[in-house]
N, C-alpha and C positions, 0 to 999 in steps of 0.2 A: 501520184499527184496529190498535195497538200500543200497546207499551209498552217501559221499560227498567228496570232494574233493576243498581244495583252496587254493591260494597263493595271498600274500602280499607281493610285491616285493618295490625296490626305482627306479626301472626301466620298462619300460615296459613289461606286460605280455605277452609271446606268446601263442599264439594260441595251438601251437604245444603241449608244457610243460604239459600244462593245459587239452588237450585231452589225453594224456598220461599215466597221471594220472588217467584218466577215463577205461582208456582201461584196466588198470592193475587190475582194480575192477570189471570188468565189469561179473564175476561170482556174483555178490550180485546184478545185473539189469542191465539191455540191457541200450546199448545206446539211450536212447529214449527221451532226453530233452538238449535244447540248452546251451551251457553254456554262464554267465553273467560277463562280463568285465565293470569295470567303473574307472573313477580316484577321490580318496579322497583329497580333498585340506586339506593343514596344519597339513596332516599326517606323521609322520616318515616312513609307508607305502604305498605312495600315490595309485600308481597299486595294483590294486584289480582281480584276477579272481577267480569265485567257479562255479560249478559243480556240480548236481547228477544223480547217474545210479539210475534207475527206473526201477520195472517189469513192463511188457509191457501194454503201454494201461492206465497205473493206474493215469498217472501226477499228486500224490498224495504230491510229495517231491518238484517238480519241483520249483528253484528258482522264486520268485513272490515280484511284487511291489505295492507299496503302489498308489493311486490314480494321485499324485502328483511327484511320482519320488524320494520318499524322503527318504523310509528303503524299504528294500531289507530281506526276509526269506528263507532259504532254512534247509531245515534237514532231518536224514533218522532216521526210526526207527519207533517207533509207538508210539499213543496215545489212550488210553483207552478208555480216557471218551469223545471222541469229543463229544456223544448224551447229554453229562450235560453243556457240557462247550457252544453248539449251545443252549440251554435250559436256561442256565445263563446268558447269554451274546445278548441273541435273534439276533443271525446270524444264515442263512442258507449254509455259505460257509464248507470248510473240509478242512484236511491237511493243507498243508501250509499256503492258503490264509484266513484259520477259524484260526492259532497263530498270522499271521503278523494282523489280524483283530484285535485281542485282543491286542498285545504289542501297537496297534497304539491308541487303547482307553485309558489302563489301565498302560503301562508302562512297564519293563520289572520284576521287583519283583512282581508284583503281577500276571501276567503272569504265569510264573514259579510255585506262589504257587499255582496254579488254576490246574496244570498239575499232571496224575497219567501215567507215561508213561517209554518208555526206548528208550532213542533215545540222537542223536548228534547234534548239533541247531547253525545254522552261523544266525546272525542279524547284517544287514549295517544299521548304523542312521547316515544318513550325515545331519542332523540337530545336534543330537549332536556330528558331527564329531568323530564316534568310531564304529570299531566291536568286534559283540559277540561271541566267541566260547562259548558253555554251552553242557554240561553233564549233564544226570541224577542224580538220588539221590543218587543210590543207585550202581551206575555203571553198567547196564548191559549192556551197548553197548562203545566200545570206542570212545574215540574222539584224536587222535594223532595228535601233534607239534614238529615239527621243528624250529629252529629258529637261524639262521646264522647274519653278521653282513649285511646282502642286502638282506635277503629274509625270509620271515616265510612262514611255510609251514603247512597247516592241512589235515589230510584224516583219514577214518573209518579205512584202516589198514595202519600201516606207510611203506608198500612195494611200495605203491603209492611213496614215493620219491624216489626210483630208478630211476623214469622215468623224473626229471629235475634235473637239470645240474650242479646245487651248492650244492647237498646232496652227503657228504662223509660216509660212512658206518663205523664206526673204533667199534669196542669191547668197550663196556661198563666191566669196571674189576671189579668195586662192584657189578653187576649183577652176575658175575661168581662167587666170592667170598659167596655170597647168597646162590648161585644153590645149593655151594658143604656143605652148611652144611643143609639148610630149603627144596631144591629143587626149589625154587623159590624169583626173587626178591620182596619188598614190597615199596608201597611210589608210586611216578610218575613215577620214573625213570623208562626204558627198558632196551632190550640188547645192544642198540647201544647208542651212546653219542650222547647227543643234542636233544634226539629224548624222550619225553616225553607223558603222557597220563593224558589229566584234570582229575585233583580230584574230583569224584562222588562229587556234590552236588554243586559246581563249577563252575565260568566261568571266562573264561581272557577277558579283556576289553582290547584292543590295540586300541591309541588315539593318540593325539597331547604328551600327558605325557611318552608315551610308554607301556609298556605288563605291566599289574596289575592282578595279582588277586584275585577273589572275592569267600566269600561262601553265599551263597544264601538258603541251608538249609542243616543240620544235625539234627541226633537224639536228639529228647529232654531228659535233665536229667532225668534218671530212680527216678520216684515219684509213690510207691506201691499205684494203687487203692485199695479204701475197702471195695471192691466186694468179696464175697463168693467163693469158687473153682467153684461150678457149675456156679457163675455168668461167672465169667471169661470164662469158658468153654465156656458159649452160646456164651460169647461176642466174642469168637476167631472164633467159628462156623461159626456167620454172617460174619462175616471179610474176611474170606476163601472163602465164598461163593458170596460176591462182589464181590471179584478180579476173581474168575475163572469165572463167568458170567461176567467181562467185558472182561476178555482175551480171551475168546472163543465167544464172540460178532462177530454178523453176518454171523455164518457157524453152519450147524446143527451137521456136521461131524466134529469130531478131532481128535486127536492120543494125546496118552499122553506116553510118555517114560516110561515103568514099569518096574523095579528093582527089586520088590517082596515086597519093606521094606515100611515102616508105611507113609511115605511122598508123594511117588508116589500111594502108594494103595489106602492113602485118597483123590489122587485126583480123583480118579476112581470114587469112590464109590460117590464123590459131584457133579461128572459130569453128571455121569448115572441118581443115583438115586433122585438127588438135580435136577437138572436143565435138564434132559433127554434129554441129550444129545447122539448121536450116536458115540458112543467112538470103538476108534480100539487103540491096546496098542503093543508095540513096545519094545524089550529084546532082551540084548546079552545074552546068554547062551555057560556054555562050558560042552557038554555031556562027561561026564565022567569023568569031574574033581572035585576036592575035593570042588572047588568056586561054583560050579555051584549052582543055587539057581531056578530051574525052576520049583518043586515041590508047590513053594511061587507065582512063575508069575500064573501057572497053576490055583491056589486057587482064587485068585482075578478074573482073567478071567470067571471061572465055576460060581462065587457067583453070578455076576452081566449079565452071557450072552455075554462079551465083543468079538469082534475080535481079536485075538493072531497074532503078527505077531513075529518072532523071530531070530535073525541072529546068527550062529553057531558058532564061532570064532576059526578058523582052522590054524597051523601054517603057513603053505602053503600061504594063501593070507594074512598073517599078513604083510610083509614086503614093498607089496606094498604102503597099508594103512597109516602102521609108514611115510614115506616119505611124501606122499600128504597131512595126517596130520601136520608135521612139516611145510610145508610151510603153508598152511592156519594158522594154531597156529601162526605161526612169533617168534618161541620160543621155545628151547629142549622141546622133549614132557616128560615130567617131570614124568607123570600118566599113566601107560601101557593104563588105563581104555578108556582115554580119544582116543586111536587111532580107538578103536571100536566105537566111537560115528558117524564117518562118515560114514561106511557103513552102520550103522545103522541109522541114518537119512535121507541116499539116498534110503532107503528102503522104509521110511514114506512117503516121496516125490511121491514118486507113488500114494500114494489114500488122504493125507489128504492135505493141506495148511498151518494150525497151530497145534504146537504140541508142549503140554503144559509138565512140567519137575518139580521136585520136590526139586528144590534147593533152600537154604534160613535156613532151621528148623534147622538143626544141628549144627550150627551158633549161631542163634539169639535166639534159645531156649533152648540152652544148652547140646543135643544130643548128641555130642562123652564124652564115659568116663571119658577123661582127668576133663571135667566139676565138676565130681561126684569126683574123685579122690580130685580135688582142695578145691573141696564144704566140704570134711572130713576135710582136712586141718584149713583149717579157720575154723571151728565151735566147733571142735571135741576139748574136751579136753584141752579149754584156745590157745588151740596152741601147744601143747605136743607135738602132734606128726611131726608137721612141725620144732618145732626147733630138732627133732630127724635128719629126713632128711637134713636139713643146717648141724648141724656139720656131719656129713657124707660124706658132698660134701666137706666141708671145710677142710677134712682130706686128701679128694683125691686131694684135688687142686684145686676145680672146681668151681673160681670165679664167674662165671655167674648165681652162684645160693645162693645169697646174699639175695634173696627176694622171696616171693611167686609169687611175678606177674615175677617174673625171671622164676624162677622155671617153672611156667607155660609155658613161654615160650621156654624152654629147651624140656617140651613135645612132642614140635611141632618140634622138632629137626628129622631129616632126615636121615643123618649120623653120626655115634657116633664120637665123639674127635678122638677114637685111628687111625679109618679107614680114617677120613681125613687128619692127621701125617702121614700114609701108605702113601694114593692116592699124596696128596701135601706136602711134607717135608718142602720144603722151604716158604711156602705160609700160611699154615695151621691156624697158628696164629694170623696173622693178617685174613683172613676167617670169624674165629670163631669171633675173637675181631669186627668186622664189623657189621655182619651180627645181630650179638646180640644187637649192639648198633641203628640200624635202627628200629628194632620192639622195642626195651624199648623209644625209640622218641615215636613211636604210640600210646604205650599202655602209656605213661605220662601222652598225649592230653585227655586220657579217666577217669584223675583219680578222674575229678569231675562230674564223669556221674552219681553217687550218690551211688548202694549197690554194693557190694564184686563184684557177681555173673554178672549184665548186664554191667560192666563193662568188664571184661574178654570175654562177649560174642559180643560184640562192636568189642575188638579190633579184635576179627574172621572175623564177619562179614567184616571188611573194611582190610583183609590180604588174608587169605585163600581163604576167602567168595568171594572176586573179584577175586582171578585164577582161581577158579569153574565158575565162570560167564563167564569170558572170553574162558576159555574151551567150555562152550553152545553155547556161541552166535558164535564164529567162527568155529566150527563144525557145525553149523546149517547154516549159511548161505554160506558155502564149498558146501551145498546141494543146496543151494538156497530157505530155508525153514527156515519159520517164528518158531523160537522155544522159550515160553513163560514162567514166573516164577512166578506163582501166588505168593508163596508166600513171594517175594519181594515187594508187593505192598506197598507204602509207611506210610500208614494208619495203613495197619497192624504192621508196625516194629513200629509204633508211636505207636498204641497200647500195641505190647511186651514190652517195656519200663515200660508200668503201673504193670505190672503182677508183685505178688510178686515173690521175686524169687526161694521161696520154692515150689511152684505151677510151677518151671522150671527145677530145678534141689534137688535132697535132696540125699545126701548120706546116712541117716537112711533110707532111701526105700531098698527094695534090688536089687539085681544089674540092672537089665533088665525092673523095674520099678523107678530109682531113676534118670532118663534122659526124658528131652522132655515130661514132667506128662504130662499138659495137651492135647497135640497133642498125644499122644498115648491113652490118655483116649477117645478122641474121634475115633480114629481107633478101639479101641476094640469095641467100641458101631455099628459097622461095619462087622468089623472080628472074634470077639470072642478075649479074652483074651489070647489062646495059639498060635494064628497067631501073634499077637502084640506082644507077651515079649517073643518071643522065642531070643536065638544066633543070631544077623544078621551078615553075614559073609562080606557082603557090594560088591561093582563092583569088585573083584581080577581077578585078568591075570593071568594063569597059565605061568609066562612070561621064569619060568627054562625047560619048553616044547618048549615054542616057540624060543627060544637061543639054542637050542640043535636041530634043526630041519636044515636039508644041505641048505635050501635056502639059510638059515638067516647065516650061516656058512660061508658060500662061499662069501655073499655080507660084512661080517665082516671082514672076512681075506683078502679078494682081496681092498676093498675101505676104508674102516675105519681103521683098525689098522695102514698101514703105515700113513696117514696122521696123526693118534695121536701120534704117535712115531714123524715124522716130526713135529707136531704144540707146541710140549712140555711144555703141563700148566697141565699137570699130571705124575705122574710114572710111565712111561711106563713098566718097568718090573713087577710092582703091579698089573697093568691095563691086562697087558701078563697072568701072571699067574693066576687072576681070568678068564679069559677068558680059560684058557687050563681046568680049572678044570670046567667050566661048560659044558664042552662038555660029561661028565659024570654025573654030575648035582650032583658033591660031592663040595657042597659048598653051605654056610648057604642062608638062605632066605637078610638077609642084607646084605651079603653082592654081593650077585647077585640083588640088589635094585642099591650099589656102579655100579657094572656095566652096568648097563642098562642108567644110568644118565649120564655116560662118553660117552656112545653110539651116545646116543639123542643129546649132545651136539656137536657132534661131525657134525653128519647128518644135524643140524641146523646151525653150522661155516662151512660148505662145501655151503650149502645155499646162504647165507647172509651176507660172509664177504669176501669167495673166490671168488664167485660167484655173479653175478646178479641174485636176484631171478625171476625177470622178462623172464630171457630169459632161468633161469635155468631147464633142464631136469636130 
């Protein structure tokens, strides 16, 4: 648990600003290391201060210098392999002073490629007069910038700048424009203007030249190995079983998140019965609903002997949660699912330290349908059936499906056309027009990543795949718990890349075997075959229970509703009358999806732009 915090002013740094910042994080580590001030000559930033909150006792992050005075390291987050990299390198230091040991031999790119980790990295070289912000590969931990015409600003969450004195908070409008068609923005950009998050794999170099910057690594072009299904298989097995034995390195106890479904249950089963480890597993559950999926946690737990821990998710304390989610999130809570992760983490927090999560698969291996749906598309029939679907669209109107990587991305659509013409009348189109033209930028950059299939799951991985991330890692450390992602490990996605992509996704499979082949073939070598391809109904919120319940009633009608009538970037009468009909819960699943998004929004602009969230209660 850490965090960082720094500013690059043209004036002198205060002391004050600079603690403030500290204190506003100080849920991710106690106050417990000094912070470092110095001045840069021949910088456009000369004043320099940084900062990190530390768990107690660890000075694992703790700002650290070089022998001579000359670069400066500090970062939070973690690194896997320090045991290879002290092994490679033959040093006996750790954390911060085993990378500034490395950068100061080998330089910062090979640094970096030396690193398997998830973490935010500030480096001062006042030799070559320049600092490093740097991000992981693969984004699992933020690194947030500011940057005004006298001052930059970085911290793990960007609430840290409410607390100095040149950060204006104002609405980002293409984030909102996002929200209401995908549910979320893509790219750097946040909710707020100015205020940006480095691109996974990334770092800005700010110098005498000014802010650049730089990538330092991405996925290599997808080049099918020509290895057999079973080679592949084993070679994925080992792969799996690296990264959970480096991420659960040094504790015999862990908790692993269980869901019931094929990603979290094969972590179970590589922990247990792989590396025997003492695993306790951790489930929201809703008795009596039609999501519930506890019969699947139950299975897993019984096969291997594990400890069950399980949170019940009851209307009644939902409301509280949505809220103190919102503010750790920094952002509408988009995903009912994601509001249960906190007490479900504060849960874990009691008996384990790390607790491993099974995010990554569905992504990079092709896992949701849409995959399989696309995979017929392109294969099937020269293309028959996909120019069927184009003129279909092209009859209703529906430009944005000009192409198959359009198309695809219209799957991933949130709200349909007609409902955001409802919700925003006057808006709507520019929205749609927006919103579509940010992911087709994305999905461009991926179109030499070499086959149909790992292209499509690229562009996941770096959209969807980082707001799943970001959902983990700032729910998890709202508990102040290390929460890990095997299978982001770097090595591994380098590997996915090789796999062909039939071995990933095949629409001739049938339905419940033509996603995620290989990672499923290995869960049934586990679970049996009718555990793995059953329905999986996935994380759902019985959320037309929980909007129909008086708490949530009362804190809608008394604080929410008139401010979105006041704040007017929706229809309020639209917004009105879904709102009266779910109090009956006569109204469809999307479009009570529609109101739950204006809600969250709503809870997060009362936050963040009316409000300080610093002092907000």
């Amino acid at each position: 648990m850490s965090a960082i915090v720094g500013i690059l002013s043209q004036s002198p740094v205060k002391e004050t600003s600079l603690q403030g910042m500290r204190r506003v994080l100080q849920h991710r580590g106690q106050l417990v290391s000094s912070c470092e001030k110095w001045v840069m000559n021949e910088s456009p930033y000369p004043f320099v201060g940084v900062a990190t909150n530390e768990s107690v006792a660890s000075n694992v992050h703790t700002p650290v210098w070089n022998t001579n005075h000359t670069k400066m390291l500090a970062y939070y987050g973690d690194i896997y392999n320090e045991d290879e990299l002290r092994a490679q390198y033959a040093l006996c230091t750790s954390g911060s002073q085993l990378l500034l040991d490395i950068y100061d031999r080998v330089g910062l790119q090979s640094m970096l490629n030396a690193l398997d980790g998830a973490f935010g990295l500030c480096i001062v070289d006042t030799i070559q007069n320049a600092i490093y912000l740097i991000r992981d590969r693969l984004g699992e931990k933020p690194l947030y910038v500011y940057q005004n015409e006298q001052t930059i600003l970085f911290a793990t969450e960007y609430k840290a700048f409410y607390a100095h004195p040149s950060f204006k908070a104002v609405l980002n409008e293409e984030a909102l424009s996002e929200y209401f068609v995908f549910r979320y923005p893509v790219g750097d950009a946040t909710w707020l203007k100015g205020v940006w998050n480095v691109t996974p794999g990334h770092y800005l170099e700010i110098s005498v030249f000014g802010v650049a910057k730089h990538c330092y690594w991405q996925l290599p072009k997808a080049r099918p190995n020509h290895l057999s299904k079973e080679e592949n298989r084993e070679q994925l097995k080992q792969l799996i079983y690296k990264s959970v034995e480096r991420r659960s390195r040094g504790t015999q106890h862990i908790g692993i998140q269980l869901s019931g479904g094929v990603d979290s249950s094969y972590l179970c089963a590589m922990a247990k019965t792989y590396l025997h480890k003492d695993v306790s597993t951790y489930s929201v559950t809703f008795e009596g609903a039609e999501v519930d999926e506890s019969k699947y946690i139950d299975y897993v737990n019984n096969q291997f002997g594990l400890e069950s821990h399980k949170f019940d998710c009851k209307p009644d304390d939902f409301l509280s949660n949505w809220k103190k989610s919102t503010w750790f999130f920094e952002a509408p809570m988009n995903h009912e699912g994601t509001v249960t992760l906190l007490p479900l983490n504060r849960m874990a927090k009691q008996d384990v330290k790390i607790l491993l999560c099974g995010d990554g698969p569905d992504e990079s291996m092709g896992g949701y349908p849409i995959f399989r749906r696309i995979d017929a598309f392109h294969r099937d029939l020269f293309g028959l059936r996909w120019l069927g679907v184009k003129a279909k669209a092209i009859l209703q109107g529906k430009k944005h499906y000009s192409s198959l990587e359009e198309h695809y991305i219209s799957l991933h659509q949130f709200i349909a056309d007609e409902d955001i013409k409802r919700l925003r009348p006057n808006e709507y189109k520019r929205d749609i027009k927006l919103a579509f033209k940010k992911r087709l930028q994305i999905m461009r950059r991926h179109r030499r990543v070499g086959d149909f299939l790992h292209k499509l799951t690229n562009f996941d991985l770096c959209t969807y795949g980082l707001e799943v991330s970001m959902r983990t890692e700032k729910m998890a450390l709202a508990s102040a718990l290390n929460v890990r992602s095997p299978f982001l490990m770097p090595e591994l996605q380098e590997f996915i890349q090789t796999i062909p992509p039939t071995y990933l996704t095949d629409y001739k499979l049938p339905f419940m075997r033509g996603t995620k082949i290989l990672l499923k073939e290995l869960c049934a070598e586990e679970f049996g075959e009718a555990f793995t391809y059953r329905p999986k109904i996935g994380l759902g919120i019985p959320i037309a229970d929980i909007l129909a319940s008086p708490v949530i009633r009362q804190y809608v009608e008394t604080l929410l509703l008139p401010s979105i009538r006041e704040r007017g970037i929706v229809n309020f009468e639209f917004v009105q009358n879904l709102w009266n009909d779910s109090k009956s819960k006569s109204i469809s699943d999307s479009l009570i999806e529609v109101l739950w998004c204006v809600l969250s929004f709503e809870i997060w602009a009362q936050m963040y732009l009316d409000n300080n969230p610093i002092t907000y209660e």
